[in-house]
C-alpha positions as CSV (number, residue, x, y, z in Angstrom):
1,X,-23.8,24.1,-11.2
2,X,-21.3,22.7,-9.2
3,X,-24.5,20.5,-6.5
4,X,-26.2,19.1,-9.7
5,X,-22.8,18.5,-11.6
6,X,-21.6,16.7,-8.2
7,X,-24.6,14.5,-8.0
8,X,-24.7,13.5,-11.1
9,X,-21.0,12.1,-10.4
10,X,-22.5,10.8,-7.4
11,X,-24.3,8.4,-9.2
12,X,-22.0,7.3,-12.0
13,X,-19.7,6.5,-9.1
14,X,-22.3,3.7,-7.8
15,X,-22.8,2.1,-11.4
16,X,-21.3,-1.1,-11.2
17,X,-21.0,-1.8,-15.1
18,X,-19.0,1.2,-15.2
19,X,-14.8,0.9,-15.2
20,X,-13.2,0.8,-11.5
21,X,-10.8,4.0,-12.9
22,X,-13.6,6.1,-14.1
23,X,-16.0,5.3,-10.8
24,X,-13.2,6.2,-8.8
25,X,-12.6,9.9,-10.7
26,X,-16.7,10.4,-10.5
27,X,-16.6,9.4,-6.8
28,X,-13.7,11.6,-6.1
29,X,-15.1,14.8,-7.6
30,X,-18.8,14.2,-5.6
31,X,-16.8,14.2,-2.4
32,X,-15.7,17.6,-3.2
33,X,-12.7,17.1,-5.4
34,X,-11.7,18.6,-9.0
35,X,-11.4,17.0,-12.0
36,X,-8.4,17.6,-13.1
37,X,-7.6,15.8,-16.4
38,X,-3.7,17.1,-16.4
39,X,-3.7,15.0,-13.1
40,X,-4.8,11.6,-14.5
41,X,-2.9,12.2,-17.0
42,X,0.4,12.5,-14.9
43,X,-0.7,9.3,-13.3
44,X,-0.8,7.2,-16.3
45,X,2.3,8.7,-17.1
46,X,4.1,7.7,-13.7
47,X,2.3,4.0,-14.0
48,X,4.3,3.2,-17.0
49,X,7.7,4.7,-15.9
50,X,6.8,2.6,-12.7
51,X,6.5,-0.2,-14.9
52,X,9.2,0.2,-17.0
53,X,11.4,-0.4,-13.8
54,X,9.8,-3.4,-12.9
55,X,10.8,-4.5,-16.0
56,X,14.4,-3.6,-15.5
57,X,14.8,-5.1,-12.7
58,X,13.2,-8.4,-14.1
59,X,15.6,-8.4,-17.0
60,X,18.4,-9.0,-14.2
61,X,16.8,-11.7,-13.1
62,X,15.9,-13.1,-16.5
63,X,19.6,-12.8,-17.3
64,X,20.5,-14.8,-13.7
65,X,18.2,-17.5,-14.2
66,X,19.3,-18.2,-17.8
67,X,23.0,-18.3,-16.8
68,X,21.3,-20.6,-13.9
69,X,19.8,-23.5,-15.5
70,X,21.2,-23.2,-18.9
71,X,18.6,-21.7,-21.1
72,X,19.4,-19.0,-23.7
73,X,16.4,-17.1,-22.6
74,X,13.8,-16.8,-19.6
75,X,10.7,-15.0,-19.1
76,X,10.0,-13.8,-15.4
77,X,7.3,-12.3,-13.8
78,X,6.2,-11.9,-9.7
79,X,3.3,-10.1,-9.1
80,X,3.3,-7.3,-6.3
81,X,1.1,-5.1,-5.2
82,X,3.5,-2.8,-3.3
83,X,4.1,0.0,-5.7
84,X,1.3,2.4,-6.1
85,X,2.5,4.7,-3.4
86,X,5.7,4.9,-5.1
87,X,3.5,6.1,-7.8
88,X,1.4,8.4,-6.1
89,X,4.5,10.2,-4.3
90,X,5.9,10.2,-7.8
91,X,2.9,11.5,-9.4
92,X,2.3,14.3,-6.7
93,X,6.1,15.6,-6.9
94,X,5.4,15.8,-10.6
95,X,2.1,17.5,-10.4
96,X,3.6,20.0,-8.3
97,X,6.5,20.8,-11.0
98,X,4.1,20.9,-13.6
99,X,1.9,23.2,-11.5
100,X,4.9,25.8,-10.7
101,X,7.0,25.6,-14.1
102,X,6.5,28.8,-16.5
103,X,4.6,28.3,-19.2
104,X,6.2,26.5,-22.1
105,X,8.5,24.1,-19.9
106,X,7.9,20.4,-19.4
107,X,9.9,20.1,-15.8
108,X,9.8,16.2,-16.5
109,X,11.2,16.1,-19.7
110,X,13.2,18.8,-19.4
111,X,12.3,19.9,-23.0
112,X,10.3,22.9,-23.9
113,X,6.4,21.8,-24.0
114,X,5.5,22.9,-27.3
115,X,1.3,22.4,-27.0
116,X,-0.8,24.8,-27.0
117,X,-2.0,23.9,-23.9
118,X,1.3,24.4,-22.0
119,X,2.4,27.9,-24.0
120,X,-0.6,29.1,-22.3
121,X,-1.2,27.9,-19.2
122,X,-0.8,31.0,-16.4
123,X,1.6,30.3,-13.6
124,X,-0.7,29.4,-10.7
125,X,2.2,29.8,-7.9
126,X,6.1,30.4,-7.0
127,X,5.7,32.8,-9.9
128,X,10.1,33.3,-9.9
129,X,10.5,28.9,-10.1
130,X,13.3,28.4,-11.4
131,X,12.6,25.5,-14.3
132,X,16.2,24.1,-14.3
133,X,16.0,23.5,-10.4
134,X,12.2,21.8,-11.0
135,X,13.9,19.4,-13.8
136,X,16.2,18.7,-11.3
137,X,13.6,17.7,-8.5
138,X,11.9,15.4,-10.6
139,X,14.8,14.1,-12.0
140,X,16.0,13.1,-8.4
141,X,12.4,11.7,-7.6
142,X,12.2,9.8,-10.6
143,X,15.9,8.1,-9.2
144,X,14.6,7.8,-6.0
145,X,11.6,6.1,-7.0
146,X,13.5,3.2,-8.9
147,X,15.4,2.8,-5.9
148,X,12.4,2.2,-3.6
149,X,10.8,0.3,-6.4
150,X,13.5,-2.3,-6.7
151,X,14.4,-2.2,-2.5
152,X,10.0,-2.8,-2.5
153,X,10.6,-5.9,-5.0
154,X,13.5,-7.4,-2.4
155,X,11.5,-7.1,0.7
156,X,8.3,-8.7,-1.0
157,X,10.4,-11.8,-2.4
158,X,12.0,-11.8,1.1
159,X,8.8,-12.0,2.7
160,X,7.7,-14.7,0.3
161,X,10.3,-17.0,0.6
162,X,10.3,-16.9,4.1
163,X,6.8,-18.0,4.1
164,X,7.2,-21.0,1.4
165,X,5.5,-18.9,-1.2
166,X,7.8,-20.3,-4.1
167,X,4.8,-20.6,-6.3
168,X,4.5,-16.6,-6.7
169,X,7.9,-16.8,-9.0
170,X,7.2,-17.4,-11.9
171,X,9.1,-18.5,-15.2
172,X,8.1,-19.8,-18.7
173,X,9.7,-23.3,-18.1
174,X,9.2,-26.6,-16.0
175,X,11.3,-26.2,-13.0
176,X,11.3,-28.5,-9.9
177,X,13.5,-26.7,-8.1
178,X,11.2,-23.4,-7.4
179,X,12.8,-22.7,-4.4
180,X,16.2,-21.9,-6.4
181,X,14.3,-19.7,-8.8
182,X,12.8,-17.3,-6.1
183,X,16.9,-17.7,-4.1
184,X,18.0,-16.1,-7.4
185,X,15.6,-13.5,-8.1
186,X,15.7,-12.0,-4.7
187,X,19.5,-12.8,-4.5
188,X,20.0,-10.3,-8.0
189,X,17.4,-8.0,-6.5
190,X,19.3,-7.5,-3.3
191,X,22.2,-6.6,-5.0
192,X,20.8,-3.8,-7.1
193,X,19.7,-2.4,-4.1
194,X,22.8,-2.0,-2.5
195,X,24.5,-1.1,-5.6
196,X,21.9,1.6,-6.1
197,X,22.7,2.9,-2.5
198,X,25.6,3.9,-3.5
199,X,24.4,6.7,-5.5
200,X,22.5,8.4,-2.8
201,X,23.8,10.0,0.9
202,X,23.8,7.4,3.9
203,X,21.0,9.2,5.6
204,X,18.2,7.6,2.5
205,X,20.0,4.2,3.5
206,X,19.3,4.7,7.1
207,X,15.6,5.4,6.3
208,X,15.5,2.5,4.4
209,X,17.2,0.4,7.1
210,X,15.1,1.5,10.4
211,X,11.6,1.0,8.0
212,X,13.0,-2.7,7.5
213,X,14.1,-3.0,11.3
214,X,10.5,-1.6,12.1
215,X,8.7,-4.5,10.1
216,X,10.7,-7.1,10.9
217,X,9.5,-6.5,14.5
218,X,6.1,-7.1,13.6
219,X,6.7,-9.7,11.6
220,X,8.3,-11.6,14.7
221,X,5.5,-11.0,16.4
222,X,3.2,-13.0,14.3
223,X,3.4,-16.4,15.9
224,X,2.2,-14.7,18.8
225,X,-0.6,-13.3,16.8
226,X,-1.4,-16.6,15.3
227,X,-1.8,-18.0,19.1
228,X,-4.4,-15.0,19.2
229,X,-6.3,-16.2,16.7
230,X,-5.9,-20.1,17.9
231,X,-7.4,-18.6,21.2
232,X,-10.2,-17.2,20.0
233,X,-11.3,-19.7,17.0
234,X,-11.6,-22.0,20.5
235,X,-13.8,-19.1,22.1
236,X,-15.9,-19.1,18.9
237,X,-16.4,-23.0,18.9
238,X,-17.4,-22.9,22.6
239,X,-20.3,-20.8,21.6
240,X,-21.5,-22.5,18.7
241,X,-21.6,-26.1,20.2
242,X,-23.0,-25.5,23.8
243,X,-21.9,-29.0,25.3
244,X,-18.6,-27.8,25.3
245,X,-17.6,-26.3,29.0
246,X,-15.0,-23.1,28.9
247,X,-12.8,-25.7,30.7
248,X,-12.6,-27.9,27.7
249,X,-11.9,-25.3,25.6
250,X,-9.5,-23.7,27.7
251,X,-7.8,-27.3,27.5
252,X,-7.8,-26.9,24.1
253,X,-6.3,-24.0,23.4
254,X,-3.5,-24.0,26.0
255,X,-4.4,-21.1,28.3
256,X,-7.8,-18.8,28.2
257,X,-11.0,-19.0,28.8
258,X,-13.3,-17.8,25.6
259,X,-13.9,-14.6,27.4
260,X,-10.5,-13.6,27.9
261,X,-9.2,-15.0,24.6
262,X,-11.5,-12.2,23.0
263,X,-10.3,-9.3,25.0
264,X,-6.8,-10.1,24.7
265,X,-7.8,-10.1,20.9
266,X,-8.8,-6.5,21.5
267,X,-7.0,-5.2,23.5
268,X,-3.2,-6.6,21.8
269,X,-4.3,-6.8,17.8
270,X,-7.3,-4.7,17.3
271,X,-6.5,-1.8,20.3
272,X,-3.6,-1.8,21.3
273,X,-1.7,1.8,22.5
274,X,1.8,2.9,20.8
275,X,4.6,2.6,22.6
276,X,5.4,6.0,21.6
277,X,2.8,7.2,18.9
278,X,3.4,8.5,15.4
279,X,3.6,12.1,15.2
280,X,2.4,11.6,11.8
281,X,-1.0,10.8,12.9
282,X,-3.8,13.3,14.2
283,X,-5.3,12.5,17.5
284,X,-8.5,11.5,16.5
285,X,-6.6,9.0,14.0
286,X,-4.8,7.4,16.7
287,X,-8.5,5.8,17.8
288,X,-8.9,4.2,14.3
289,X,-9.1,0.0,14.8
290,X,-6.3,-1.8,14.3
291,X,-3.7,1.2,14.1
292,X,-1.1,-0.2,15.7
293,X,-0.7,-3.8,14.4
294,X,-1.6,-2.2,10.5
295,X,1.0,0.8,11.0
296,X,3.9,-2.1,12.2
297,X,2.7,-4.5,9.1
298,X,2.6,-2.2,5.8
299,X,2.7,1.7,7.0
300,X,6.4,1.7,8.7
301,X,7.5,0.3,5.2
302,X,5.9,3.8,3.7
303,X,6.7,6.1,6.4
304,X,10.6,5.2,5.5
305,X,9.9,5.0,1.8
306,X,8.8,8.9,2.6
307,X,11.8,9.5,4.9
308,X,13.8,8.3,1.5
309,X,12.3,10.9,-0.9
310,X,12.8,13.7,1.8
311,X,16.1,12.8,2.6
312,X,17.1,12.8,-0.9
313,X,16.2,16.8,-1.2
314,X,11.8,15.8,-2.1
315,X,10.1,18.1,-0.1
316,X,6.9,16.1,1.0
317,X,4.2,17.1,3.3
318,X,3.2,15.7,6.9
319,X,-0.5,15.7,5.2
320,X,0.7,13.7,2.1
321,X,2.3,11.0,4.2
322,X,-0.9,10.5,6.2
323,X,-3.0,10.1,2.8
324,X,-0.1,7.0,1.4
325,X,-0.2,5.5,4.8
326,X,-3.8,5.5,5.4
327,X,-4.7,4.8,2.0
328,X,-2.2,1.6,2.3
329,X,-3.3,0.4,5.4
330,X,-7.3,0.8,4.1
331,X,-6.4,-1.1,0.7
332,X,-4.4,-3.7,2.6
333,X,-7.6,-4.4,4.5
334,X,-10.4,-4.0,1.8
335,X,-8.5,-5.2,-1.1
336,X,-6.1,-8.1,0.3
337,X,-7.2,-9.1,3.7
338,X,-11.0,-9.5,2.4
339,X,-9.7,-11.4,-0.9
340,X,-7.6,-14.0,1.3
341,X,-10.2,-14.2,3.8
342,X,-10.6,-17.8,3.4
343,X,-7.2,-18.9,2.9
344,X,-6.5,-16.9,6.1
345,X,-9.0,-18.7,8.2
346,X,-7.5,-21.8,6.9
347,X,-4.1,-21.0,7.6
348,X,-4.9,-19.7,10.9
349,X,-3.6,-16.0,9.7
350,X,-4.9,-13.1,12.1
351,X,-6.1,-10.0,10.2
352,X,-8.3,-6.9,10.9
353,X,-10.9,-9.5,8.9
354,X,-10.3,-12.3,10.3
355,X,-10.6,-10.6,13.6
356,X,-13.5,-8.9,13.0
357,X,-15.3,-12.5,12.9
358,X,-14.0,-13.7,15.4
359,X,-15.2,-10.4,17.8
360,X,-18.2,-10.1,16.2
361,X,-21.8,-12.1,17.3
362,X,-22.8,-12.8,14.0
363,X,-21.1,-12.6,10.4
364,X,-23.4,-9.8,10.0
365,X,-21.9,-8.0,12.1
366,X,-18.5,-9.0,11.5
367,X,-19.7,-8.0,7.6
368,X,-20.4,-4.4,9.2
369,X,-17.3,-4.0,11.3
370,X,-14.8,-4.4,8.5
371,X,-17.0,-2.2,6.0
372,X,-17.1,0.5,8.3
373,X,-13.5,0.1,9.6
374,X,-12.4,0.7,5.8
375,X,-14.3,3.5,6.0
376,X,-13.1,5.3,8.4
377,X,-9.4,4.6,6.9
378,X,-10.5,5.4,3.6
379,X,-12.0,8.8,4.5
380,X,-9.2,9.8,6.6
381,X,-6.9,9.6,3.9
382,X,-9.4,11.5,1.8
383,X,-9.0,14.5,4.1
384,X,-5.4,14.0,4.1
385,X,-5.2,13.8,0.6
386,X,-7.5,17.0,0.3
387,X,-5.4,18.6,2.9
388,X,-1.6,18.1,1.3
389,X,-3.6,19.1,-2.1
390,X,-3.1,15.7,-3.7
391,X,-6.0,15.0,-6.0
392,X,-4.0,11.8,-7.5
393,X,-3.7,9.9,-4.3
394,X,-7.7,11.0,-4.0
395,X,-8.7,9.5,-7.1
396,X,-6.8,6.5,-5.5
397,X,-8.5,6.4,-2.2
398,X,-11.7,6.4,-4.1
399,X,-10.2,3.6,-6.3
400,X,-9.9,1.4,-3.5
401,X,-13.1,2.2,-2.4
402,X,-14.3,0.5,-5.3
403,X,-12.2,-2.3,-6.5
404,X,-13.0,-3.9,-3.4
405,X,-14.9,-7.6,-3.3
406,X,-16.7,-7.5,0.1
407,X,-19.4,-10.1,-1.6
408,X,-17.0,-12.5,-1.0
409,X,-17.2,-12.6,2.8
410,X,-19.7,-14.2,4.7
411,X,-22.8,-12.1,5.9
């Protein structure tokens, strides 16, 4: 039953009018997966703890900016988009309690599960767990998630102030000074971190420190990259208007010909080789487009927020760390790179997108290039995910398979 049933789920997945959540569940089971209700469950479960945090760490701020500019109340809110592999590591160290706990325990709670569900349910492995230890482990993830959560929240404010993004703050009163506002909340952010620290061995803080040092590095780099892109936007004119001689363009953009403002597009942002690569990564992974550059710009940030669980006693596999970072890197790509695709063009902001038309010989083929380059991401973290017996970060994979908007670039 198991073809037919799979098919079936096949095709649900592709119907549009459908909800992204349950297209993402159908698509996951066609490609082999279970469905495993008790799993989604869990993951609602984590998404509002998740929240919950946000929201005390916003009431800080709230309190701060009241105290600020002399209001007896404020309402803040800054969107991010940075937590769900918090959630996913939090859901998967949960699932795993759950799946080990003797019947009639709740290893999350730490109360006796009184359903009928849970007084029956066989032990499926580690058969002598120990249920107080398991309380213990989630306990201890559940601290280390606020921790990353909140040290997440800093890094993304950091990030936006330093590029002028003041408007991403926001609060429920006219305010001319917006710059002050986002000062504040990353000022009151910062110092939870460090106060949080202080609750946890120095080897989580030194995780947390080399992940930062590792993306600042790229980050410095992105002038460079922006001269890419300048480069090769020349190259691109040259070929559409053919009056204009590679020496005028080479004029124009300071230093390469069109030809060589391409290859040095492949061969420092789309191909470059590691320095010294990942051991995280499987050889054939190492080949995936735009690795390196994608790996320096969101994946360091979730290797170390990995190296943080396990060096606060969370066991988490090699496997599992491959599906977050692959997963990130593939939504980072087909969720935010192909939404800003316009604004990045504008601002002259070098992506795996915005690359991909300027390599490319037509926007067709550009169109194809970053479809199949999320592909191959996507699927890899599938098999990691399958691999490191994750079915929530799955379910997610195929979730940002399908919340994607590639209508909106040009083809």
């Amino acid at each position: 039953m198991s073809g037919p049933l799979r098919g079936i789920a096949d095709r649900l997945a592709g119907v549009d009018a459908l909800p992204t959540p349950a297209r993402a569940v159908f698509s996951h089971y066609a490609a082999g997966g279970s469905l495993e209700l008790r799993a989604i469950r869990l993951q609602r479960r984590v998404e509002a703890e998740v929240e919950a945090m946000i929201e005390d760490a916003y009431a800080d701020v709230e309190a701060a900016l009241a105290d600020e500019f002399g209001r007896e109340s404020v309402a803040f809110d800054y969107d991010t988009k940075l937590t769900l592999p918090v959630e996913l590591t939090l859901a998967h160290v949960y699932r795993r309690a759950s799946a080990t706990t003797p019947p009639g325990v709740d290893p999350i709670s730490g109360r006796r599960a009184t359903d009928p569900i849970s007084r029956l349910r066989r032990r499926r492995s580690a058969a002598d767990a120990d249920p107080a230890e398991l309380v213990r482990e989630t306990r201890r993830a559940r601290e280390v998630a606020e921790l990353v959560v909140v040290a997440l929240l800093d890094g993304d404010m950091r990030d936006a102030i330093n590029d002028g993004e003041y408007e991403d703050f926001a609060v429920d009163f006219d305010v001319e000074d917006r710059a002050r506002v986002a000062d504040i909340a990353q000022e009151v952010l910062q110092a939870a971190v460090q106060e949080q620290f202080a609750a946890f061995d120095d080897e989580v803080r030194a995780s947390y420190d080399a992940a930062v040092e590792r993306s600042e590095a790229h980050q410095d780099r992105d002038p460079h990259f922006r001269e890419l892109m300048a480069d090769a936007v020349a190259a691109a004119e040259a070929d559409a208007v053919a009056d204009v001689t590679a020496a005028d363009v080479d004029g124009e953009s300071g230093s390469r010909d069109p030809e060589t403002a391409r290859e040095a597009l492949r061969a420092e942002y789309k191909h470059p080789p590691f320095d010294e690569p990942p051991v995280l990564f499987e050889t054939a992974e190492l080949d995936l487009p735009y690795l390196v550059t994608q790996y320096g710009r969101v994946g360091v940030i979730y290797h170390g927020m990995i190296e943080m669980f396990r060096e606060a006693g969370i066991e988490l596999s090699p496997e599992f760390e491959r599906a977050v970072v692959l997963s990130i890197v593939g939504a980072q790509v087909w969720l935010d790179d192909v939404d800003d695709f316009a604004a990045d063009v504008r601002e002259g902001q070098l992506t795996p997108v915005t690359a991909e038309y300027l390599l490319a010989e037509t926007d067709a083929a550009a169109y194809d290039a970053v479809v199949s380059i999320t592909e191959a991401y996507l699927d890899a973290a599938r098999d990691a995910a399958d691999a490191s017996d994750a079915p929530i970060t799955g379910i997610a994979v195929e979730y940002i398979r399908h919340d994607g908007e590639p209508g909106k670039l040009p083809r």
